[in-house]
C-alpha positions in Angstrom: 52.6 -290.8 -56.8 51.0 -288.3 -59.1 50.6 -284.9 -57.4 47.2 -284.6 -59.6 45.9 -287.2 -56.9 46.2 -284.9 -53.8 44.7 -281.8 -55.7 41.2 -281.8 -53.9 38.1 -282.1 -56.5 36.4 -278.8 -57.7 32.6 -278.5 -58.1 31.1 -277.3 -61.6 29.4 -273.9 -61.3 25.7 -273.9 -60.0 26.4 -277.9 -58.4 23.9 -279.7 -57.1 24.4 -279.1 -53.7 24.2 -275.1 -53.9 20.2 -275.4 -55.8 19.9 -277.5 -52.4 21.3 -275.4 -50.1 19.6 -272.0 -51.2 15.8 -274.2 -51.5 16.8 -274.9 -47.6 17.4 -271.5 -47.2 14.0 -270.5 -48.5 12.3 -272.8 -46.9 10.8 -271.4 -43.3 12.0 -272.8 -40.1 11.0 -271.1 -36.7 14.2 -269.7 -36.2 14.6 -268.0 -39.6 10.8 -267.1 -40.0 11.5 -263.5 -40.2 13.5 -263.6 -43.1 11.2 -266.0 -44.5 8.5 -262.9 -44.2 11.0 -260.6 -46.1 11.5 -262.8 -48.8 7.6 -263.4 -49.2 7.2 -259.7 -48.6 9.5 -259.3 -51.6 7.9 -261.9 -54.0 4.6 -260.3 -53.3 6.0 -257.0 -54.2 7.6 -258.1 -57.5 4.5 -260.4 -58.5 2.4 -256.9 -57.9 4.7 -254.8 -59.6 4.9 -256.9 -62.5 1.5 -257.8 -63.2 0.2 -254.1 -62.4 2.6 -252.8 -64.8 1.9 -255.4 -67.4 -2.3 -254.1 -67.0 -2.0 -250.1 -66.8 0.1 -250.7 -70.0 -2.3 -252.9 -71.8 -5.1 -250.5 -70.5 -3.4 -247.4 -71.9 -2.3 -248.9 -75.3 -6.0 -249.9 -75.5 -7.5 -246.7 -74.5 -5.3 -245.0 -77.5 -6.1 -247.7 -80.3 -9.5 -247.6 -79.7 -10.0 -243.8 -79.4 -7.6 -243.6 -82.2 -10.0 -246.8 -84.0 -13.0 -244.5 -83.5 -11.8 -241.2 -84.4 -10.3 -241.7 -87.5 -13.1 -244.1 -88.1 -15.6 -241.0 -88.3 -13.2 -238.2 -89.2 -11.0 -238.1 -92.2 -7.3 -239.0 -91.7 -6.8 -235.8 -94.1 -9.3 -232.4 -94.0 -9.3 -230.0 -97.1 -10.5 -226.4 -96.8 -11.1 -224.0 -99.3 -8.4 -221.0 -99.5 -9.5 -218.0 -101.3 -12.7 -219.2 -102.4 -15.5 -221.4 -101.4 -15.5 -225.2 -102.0 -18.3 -224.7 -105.0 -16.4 -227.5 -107.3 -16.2 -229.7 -104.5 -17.7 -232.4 -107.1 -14.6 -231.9 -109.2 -12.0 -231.5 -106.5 -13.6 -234.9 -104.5 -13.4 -237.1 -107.0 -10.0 -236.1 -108.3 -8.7 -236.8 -104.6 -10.2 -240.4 -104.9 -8.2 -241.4 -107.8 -4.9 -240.5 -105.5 -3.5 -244.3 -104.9 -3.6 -245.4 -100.9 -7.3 -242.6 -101.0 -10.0 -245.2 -99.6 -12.8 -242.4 -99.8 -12.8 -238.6 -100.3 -16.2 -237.5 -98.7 -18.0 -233.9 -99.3 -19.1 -232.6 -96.1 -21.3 -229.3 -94.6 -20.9 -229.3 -90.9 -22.7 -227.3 -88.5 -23.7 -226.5 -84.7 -27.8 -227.3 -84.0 -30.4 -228.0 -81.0 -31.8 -231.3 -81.3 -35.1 -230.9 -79.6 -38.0 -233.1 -78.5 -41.1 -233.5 -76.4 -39.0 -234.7 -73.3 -35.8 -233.0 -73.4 -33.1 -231.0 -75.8 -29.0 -231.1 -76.7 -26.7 -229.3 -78.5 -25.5 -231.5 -81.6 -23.1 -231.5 -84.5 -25.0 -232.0 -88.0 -22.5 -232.9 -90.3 -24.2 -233.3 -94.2 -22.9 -236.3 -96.5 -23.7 -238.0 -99.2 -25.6 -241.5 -98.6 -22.8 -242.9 -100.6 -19.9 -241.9 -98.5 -21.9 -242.7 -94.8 -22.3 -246.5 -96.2 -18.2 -246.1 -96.8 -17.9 -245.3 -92.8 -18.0 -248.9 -91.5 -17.9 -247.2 -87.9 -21.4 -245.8 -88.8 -22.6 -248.3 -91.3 -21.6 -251.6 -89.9 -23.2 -250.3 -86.4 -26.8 -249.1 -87.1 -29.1 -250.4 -84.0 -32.3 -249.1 -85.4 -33.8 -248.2 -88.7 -31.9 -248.0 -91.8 -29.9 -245.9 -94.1 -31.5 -246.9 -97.3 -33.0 -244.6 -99.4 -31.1 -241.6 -97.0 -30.4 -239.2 -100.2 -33.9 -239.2 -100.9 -36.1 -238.7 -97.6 -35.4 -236.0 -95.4 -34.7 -237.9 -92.6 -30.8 -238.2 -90.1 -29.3 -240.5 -88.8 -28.8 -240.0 -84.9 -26.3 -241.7 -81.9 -28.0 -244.2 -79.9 -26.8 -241.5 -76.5 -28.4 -239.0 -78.1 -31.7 -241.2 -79.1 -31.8 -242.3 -75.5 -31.4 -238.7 -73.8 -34.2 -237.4 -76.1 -36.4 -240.8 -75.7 -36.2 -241.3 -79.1 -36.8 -244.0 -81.8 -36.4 -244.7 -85.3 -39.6 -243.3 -87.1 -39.9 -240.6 -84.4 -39.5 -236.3 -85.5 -36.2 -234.7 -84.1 -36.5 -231.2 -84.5 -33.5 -229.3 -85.3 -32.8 -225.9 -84.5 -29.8 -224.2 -86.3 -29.0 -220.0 -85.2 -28.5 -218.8 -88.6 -31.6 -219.3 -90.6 -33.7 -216.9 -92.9 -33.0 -213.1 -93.4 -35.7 -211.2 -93.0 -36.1 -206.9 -92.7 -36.2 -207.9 -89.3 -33.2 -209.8 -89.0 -31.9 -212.8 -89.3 -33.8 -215.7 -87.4 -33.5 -218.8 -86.7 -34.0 -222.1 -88.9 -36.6 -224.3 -87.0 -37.2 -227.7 -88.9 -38.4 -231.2 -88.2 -36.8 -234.3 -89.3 -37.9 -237.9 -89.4 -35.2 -240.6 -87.4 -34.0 -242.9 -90.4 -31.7 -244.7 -88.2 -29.7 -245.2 -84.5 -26.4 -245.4 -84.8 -23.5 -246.4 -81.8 -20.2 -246.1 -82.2 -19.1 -247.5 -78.8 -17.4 -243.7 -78.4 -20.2 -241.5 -75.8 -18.9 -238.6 -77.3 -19.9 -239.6 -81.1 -23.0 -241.1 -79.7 -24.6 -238.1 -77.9 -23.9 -235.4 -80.2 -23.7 -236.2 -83.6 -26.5 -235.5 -86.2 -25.9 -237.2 -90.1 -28.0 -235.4 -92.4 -28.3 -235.9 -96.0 -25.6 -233.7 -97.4 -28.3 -231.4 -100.3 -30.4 -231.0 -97.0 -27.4 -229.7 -95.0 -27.0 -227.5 -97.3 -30.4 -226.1 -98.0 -30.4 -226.0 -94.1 -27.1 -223.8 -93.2 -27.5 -221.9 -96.3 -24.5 -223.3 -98.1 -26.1 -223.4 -101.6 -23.5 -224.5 -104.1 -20.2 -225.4 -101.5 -19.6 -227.8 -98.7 -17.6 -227.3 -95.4 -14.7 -229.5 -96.0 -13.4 -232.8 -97.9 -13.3 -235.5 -95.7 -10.7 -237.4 -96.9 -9.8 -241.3 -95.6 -6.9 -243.2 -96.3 -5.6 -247.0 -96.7 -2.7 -246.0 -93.7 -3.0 -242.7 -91.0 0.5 -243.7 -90.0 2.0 -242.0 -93.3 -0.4 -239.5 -93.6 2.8 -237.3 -95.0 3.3 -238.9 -97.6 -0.5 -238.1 -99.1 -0.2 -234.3 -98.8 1.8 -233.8 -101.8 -0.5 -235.6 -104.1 -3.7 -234.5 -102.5 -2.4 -230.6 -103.0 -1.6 -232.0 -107.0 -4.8 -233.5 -107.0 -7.1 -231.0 -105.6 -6.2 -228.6 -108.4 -7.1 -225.6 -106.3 -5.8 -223.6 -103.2 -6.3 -225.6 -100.6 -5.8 -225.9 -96.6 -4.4 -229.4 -95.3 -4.8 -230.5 -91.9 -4.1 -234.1 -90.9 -6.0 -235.8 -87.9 -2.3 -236.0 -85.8 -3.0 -231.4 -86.1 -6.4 -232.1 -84.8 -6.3 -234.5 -82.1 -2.4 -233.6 -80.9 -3.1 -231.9 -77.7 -5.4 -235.5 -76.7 -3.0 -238.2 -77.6 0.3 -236.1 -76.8 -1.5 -236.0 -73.1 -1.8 -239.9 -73.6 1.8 -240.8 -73.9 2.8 -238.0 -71.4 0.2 -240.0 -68.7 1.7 -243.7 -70.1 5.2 -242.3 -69.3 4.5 -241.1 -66.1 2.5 -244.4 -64.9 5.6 -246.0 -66.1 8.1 -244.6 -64.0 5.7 -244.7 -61.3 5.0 -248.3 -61.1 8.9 -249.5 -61.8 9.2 -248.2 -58.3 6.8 -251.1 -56.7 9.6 -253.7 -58.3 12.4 -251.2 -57.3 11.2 -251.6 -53.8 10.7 -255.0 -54.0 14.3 -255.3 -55.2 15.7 -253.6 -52.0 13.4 -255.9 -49.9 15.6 -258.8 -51.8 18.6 -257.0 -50.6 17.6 -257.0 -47.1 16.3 -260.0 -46.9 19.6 -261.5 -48.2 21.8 -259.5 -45.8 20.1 -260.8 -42.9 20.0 -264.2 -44.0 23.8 -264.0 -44.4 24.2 -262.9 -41.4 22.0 -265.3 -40.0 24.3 -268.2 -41.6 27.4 -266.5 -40.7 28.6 -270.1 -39.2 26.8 -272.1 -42.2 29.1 -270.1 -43.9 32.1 -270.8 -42.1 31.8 -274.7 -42.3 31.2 -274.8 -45.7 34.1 -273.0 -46.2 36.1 -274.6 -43.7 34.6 -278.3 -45.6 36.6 -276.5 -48.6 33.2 -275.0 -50.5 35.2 -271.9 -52.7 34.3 -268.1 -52.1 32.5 -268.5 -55.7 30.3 -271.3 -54.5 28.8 -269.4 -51.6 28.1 -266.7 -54.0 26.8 -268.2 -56.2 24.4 -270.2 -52.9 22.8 -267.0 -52.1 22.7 -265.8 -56.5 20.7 -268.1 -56.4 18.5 -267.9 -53.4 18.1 -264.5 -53.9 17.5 -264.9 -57.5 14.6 -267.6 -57.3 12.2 -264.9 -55.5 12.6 -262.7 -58.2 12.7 -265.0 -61.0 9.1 -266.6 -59.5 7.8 -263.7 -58.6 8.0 -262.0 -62.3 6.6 -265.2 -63.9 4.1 -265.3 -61.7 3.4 -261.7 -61.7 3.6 -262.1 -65.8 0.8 -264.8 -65.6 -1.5 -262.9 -63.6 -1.1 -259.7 -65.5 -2.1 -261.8 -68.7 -4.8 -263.2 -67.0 -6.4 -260.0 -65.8 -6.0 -258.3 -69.4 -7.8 -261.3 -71.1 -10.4 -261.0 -68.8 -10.8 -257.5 -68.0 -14.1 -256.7 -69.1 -15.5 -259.2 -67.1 -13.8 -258.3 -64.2 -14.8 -254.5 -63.9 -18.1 -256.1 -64.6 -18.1 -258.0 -61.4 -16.3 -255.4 -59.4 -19.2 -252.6 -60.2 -21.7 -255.5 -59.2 -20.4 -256.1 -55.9 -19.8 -252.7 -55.5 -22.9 -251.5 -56.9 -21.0 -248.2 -58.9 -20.1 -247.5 -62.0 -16.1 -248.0 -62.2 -15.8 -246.9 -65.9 -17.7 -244.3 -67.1 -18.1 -243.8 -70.7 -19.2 -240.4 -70.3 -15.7 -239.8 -68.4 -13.8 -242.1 -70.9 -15.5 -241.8 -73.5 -15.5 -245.6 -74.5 -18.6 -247.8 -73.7 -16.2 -250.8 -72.4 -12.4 -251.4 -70.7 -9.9 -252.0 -73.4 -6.5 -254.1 -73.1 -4.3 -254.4 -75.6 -1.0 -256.3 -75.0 2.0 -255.3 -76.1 4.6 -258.2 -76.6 7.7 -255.9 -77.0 6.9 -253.9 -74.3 5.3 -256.7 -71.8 8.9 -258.1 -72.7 10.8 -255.1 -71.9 8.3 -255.5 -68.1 9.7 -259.1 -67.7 13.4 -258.4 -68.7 13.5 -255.6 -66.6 12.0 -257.1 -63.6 14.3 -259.7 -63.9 17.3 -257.7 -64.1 16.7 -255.5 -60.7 16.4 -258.9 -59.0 19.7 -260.2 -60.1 21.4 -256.9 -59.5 19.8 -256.6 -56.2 21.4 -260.1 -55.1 24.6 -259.3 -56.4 25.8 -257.2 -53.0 24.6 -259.8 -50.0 26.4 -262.5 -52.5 29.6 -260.8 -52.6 29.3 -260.2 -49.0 28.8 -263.6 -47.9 31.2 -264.8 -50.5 33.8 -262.3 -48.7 32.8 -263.3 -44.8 36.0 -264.6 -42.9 35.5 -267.9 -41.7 37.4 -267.8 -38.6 35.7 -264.1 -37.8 32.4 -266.1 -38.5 33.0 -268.7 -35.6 34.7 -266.8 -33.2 31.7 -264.7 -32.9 29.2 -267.1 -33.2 
């Protein structure tokens, strides 16, 4: 007889029976309930983990694009300031910079400090003078006017005002702002200060409270009649077709400017803000991996007490001839279908929040009657969520990975469980 005959049949790898012996396994029975609670303990803790890491990212990379949206769409990516003499060509110089390739507008601008003041109540406001041209160029000011209109804004002597600012000084389009600026006329008696009305052309909003409630836009000759800046301007404002390789313009803009001039790119101006950004989307990183660490030990002892719950499972199977790779590979996969579940599901619910976010802290301040997101505080007027796909990948992947690993001891250990120790002490 051929010896191949008396060799007993071997099961392929991840058989039938072991899917079916680890669903038993998950499955609750009265005797076994507890473990059942760890391992729903532990899918809870992964779904959680997932999901809330999946929405404090989203949140945080859409708190930075839409500051950065909203800064750079009202500041220049690139500022130029005069070095050893005023900007008194700024003409010349402006519209040399705007022939530069990759230069989408190179705007002329008087800034200045001011009180905004009127019948009901006063602020302090930035008054920043440019040319009617240019403001129609900013698409975060242009595309966004709630009330009145910028036509005609080189010739009047009107400003164009955030819709913060308008509401805190219970103003309209058509009404008289009157601004007070420190530095005004000289007279034998000193210098004192520059008291003038101007009519409201238009209401701006932004979406940022910051840009709302304290910025002025005057025509840019009437900024500078008003701060006393006859023949210069403050700055160039310039704005390019990419603020990611802002390095790559300072060369050319030096070359272009044909003068000595001071660079500073919006990355120098804003680097204290969005370095403490990334520092806080670190942090909340590292914090929340530790909900799915956690629920990753609550696999592991989950799985330790169900093997030695099924110490004498065990033992028959292996006595029935079931290899020491088979009951591994029995309690892989138990172990491995709470995490696998749990980070799908967590993935689906963290998608489902971000798409909907908005509407949700809507509801939640409704039914709690406060205000959870304060522009004032955060400086945008809604919840942003933007979703990363590499990085809600590298949430899934890792996820995934601590649950394997943390199924990888109780395996071995039941894989390595004596049979006849098993069943003597049963």
């Amino acid at each position: 007889m051929d010896e191949t005959m008396n060799e007993p049949l071997r099961t392929k790898p991840f058989a039938a029976f072991e899917w079916m012996l680890s669903g038993r396994y998950l499955r609750a029975r009265r005797k076994e309930g507890f473990i059942s609670v760890i391992a729903g303990f532990s899918f809870l803790g992964i779904m959680l983990g997932v999901a809330t890491l999946i929405i404090v990212m989203a949140v945080m990379n859409g708190f930075r694009t839409e500051l950065l949206s909203k800064i750079l769409g009202l500041n220049g990516h690139l500022l130029v300031q005069p070095l050893e003499s005023p900007l008194t060509d700024w003409k010349d110089v402006a519209d040399r910079i705007s022939q530069v390739p990759g230069i989408r507008l190179a705007a002329p601008v008087v800034d200045g400090q001011a009180l905004a003041s009127s019948p009901y109540n006063a602020a302090g406001v930035f008054v920043r003078g440019i040319r009617a041209a240019d403001l129609n160029n900013l698409t975060s000011i242009a595309k966004n006017i709630k009330q009145g209109t910028l036509d005609g804004f080189d010739d009047g002597q009107g400003v164009a005002i955030g819709r913060r600012l308008a509401d805190q000084l219970s103003l309209h389009a058509g009404d008289s702002i009157t601004l007070v600026a420190p530095r005004g006329a000289v007279t034998p008696m000193g210098t004192t200060p520059r008291i003038k009305p101007y009519k409201v052309a238009a209401v701006f909003e932004i979406g940022m409270s910051e840009y709302d409630s304290t910025f002025v836009f005057m025509p840019l000759a009437e900024a500078q009649a008003y701060f006393n800046r006859a023949n210069d301007v403050t700055a160039i404002e310039i704005y390019t077709d990419n603020p990611d390789k802002i390095d790559e313009f300072r060369k050319s803009v030096t070359e272009a400017a044909g003068r000595p001039v001071f660079l500073v790119d919006w990355r120098q101006r804003n680097s204290t803000f969005f370095n403490a950004l990334q520092v806080e989307r670190n942090v909340m990183f590292l914090i929340l991996t530790l909900i799915v660490l956690v629920a990753a030990l609550n696999i592991v002892s989950g799985l330790i007490m169900l093997v030695k719950d099924k110490g004498s499972d065990i033992a028959i199977l292996r006595t029935m001839g079931a290899s020491q790779g088979s009951i591994m590979r029995i309690f892989l996969i138990t172990g491995a279908a709470i995490g696998v579940v749990g980070t799908l599901t967590g993935f689906v619910v963290g998608l489902v929040i971000c798409l909907n976010i908005e509407s949700i802290r809507e509801f939640l301040s409704w039914l709690t009657s406060t205000e959870l997101f304060s522009p004032e505080l955060y400086f945008l007027s809604k919840l942003p969520a933007e979703i990363d796909v590499r990085e809600t990948g590298a949430v899934v992947i890792m996820a995934l990975t601590l649950s394997f690993l943390a199924t990888l001891y109780p395996s071995w250990r039941a894989a390595r469980l004596d049979p006849v120790d098993a069943l003597r002490y049963e």
